[in-house]
PASEBA-1860 file (N, C-alpha, C; in nm, 3 decimals):
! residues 91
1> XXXXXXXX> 16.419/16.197/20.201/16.431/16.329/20.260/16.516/16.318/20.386 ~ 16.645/16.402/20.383/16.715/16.408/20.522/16.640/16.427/20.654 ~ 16.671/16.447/20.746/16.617/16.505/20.865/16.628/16.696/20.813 ~ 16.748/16.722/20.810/16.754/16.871/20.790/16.663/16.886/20.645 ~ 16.645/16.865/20.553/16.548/16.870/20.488/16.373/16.891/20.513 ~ 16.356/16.788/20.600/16.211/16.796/20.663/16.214/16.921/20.775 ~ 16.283/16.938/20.850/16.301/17.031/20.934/16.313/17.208/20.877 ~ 16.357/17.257/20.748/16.328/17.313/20.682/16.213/17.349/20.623
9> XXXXXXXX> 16.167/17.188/20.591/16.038/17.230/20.516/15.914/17.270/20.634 ~ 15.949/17.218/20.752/15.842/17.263/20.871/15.851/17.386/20.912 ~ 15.987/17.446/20.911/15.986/17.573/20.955/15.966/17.653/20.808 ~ 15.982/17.654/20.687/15.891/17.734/20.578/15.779/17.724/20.605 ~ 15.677/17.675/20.659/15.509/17.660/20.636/15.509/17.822/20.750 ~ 15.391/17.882/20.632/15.336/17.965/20.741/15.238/17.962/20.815 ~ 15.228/18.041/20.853/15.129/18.009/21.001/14.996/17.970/21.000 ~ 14.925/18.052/20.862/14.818/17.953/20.883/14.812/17.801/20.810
17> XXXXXXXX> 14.903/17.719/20.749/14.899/17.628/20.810/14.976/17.564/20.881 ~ 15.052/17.602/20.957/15.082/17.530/21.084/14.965/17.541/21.166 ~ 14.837/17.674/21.159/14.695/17.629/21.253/14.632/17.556/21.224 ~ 14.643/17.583/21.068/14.563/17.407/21.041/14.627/17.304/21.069 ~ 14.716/17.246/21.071/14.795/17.144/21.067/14.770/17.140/21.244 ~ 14.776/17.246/21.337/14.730/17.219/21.503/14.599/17.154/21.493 ~ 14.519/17.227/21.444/14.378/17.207/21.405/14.321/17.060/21.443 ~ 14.398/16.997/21.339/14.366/16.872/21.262/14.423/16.796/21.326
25> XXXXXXXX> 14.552/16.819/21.404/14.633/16.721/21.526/14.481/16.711/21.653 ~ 14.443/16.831/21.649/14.378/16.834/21.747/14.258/16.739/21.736 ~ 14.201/16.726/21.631/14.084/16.686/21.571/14.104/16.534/21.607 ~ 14.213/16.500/21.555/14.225/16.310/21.587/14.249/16.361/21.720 ~ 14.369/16.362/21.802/14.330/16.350/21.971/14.194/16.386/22.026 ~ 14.102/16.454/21.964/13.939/16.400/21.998/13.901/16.352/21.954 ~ 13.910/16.326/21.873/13.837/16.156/21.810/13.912/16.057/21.892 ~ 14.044/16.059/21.906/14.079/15.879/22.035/14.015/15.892/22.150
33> XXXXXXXX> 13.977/16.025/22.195/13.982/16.032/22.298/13.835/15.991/22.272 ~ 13.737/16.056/22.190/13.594/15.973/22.212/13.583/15.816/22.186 ~ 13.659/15.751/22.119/13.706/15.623/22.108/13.742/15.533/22.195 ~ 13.827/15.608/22.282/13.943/15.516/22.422/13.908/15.627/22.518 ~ 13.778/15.648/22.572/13.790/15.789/22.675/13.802/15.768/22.788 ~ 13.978/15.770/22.823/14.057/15.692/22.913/14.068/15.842/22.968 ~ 14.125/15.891/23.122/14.183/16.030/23.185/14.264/16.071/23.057 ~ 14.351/15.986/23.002/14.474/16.003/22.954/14.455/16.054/22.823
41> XXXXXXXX> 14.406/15.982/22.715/14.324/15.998/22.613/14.285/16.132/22.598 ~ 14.193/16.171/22.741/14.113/16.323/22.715/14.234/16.402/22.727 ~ 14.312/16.391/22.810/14.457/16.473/22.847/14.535/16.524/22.721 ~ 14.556/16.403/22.664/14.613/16.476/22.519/14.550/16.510/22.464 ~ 14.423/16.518/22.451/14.354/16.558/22.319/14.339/16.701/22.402 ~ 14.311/16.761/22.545/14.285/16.892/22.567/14.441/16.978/22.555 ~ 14.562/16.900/22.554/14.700/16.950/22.549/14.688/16.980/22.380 ~ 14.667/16.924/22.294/14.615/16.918/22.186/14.542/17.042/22.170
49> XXXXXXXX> 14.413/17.020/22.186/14.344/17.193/22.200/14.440/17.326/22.210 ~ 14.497/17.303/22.323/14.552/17.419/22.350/14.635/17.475/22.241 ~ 14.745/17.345/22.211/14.832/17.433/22.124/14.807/17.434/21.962 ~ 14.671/17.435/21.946/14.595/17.456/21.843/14.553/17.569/21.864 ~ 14.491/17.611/21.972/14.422/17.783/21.993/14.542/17.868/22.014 ~ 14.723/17.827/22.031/14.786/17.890/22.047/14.838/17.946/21.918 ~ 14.833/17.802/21.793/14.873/17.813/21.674/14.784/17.943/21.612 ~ 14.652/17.892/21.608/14.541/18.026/21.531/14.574/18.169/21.638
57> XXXXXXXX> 14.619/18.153/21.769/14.635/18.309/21.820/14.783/18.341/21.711 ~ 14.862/18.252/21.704/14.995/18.315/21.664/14.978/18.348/21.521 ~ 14.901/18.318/21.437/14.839/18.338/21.271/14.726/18.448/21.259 ~ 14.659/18.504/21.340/14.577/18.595/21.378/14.586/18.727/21.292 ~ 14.737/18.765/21.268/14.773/18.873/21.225/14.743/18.873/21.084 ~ 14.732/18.727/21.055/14.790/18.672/20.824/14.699/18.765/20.791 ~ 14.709/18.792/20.670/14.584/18.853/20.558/14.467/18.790/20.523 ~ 14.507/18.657/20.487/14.406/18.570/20.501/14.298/18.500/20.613
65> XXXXXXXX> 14.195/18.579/20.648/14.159/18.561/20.793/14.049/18.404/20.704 ~ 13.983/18.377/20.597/13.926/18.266/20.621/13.950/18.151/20.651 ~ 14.039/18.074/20.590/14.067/17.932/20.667/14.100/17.960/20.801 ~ 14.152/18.031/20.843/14.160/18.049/20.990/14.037/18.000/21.065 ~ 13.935/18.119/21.024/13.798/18.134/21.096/13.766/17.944/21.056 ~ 13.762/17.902/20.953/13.736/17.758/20.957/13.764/17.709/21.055 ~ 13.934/17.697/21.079/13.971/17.615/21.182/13.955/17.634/21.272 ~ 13.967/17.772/21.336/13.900/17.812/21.493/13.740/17.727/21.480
73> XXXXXXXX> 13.649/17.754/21.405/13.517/17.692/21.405/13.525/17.549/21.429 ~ 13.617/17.475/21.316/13.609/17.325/21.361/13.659/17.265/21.486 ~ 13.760/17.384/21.565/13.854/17.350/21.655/13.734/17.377/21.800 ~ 13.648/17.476/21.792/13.570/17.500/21.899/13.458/17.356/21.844 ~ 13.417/17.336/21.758/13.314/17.157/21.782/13.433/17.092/21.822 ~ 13.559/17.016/21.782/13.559/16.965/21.892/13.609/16.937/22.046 ~ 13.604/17.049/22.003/13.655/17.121/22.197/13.548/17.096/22.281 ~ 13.408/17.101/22.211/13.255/17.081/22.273/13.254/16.921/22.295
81> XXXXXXXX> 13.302/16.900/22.185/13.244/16.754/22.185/13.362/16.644/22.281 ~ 13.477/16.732/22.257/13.547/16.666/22.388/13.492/16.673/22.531 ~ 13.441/16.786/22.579/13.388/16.779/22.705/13.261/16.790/22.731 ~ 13.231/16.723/22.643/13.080/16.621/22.666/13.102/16.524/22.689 ~ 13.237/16.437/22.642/13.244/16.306/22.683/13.336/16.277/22.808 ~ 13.257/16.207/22.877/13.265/16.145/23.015/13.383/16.057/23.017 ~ 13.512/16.057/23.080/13.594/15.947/23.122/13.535/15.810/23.168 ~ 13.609/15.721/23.150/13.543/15.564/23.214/13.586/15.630/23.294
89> XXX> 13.643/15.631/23.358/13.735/15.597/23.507/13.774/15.747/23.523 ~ 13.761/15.784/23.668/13.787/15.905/23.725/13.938/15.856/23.790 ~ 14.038/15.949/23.779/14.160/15.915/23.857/14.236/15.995/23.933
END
């Protein structure tokens, strides 16, 4: 697959899944981050968050509101479960 090929095929996906696809980015950056829960670690995984709750605001409109509501649901556990966990090291 070219570059312009893949780049096509990212911009065809619609929106809800590109929220899933935030979703699920988001999902592993909290999982490293409960793994390695370095400042840094939590940092991406809450930069992560965000542009996961930005993805499901921008898909909001689709027809299809259930997988959405999934991913907002799985995306708020681990948004919880990210800030429950404590950094080693304060910096």
């Amino acid at each position: 697959m070219t570059k312009f090929e893949y780049d096509s095929s990212l911009q065809s996906q619609n929106p809800i899944s590109q929220a899933q696809n935030s979703v699920e980015k988001a999902h592993h950056a909290v999982k490293q981050a409960q793994s390695h829960p370095s400042q840094q670690m939590i940092s991406q995984a809450e930069t992560a968050i965000g542009k996961a709750h930005r993805a499901l605001d921008q898909a909001a409109d689709s027809d299809n509101q259930e997988p959405l509501q999934r991913a907002a649901e799985s995306l708020a556990e681990d948004e919880a479960a990210l800030y429950s966990q404590q950094p080693m090291q304060q910096e």
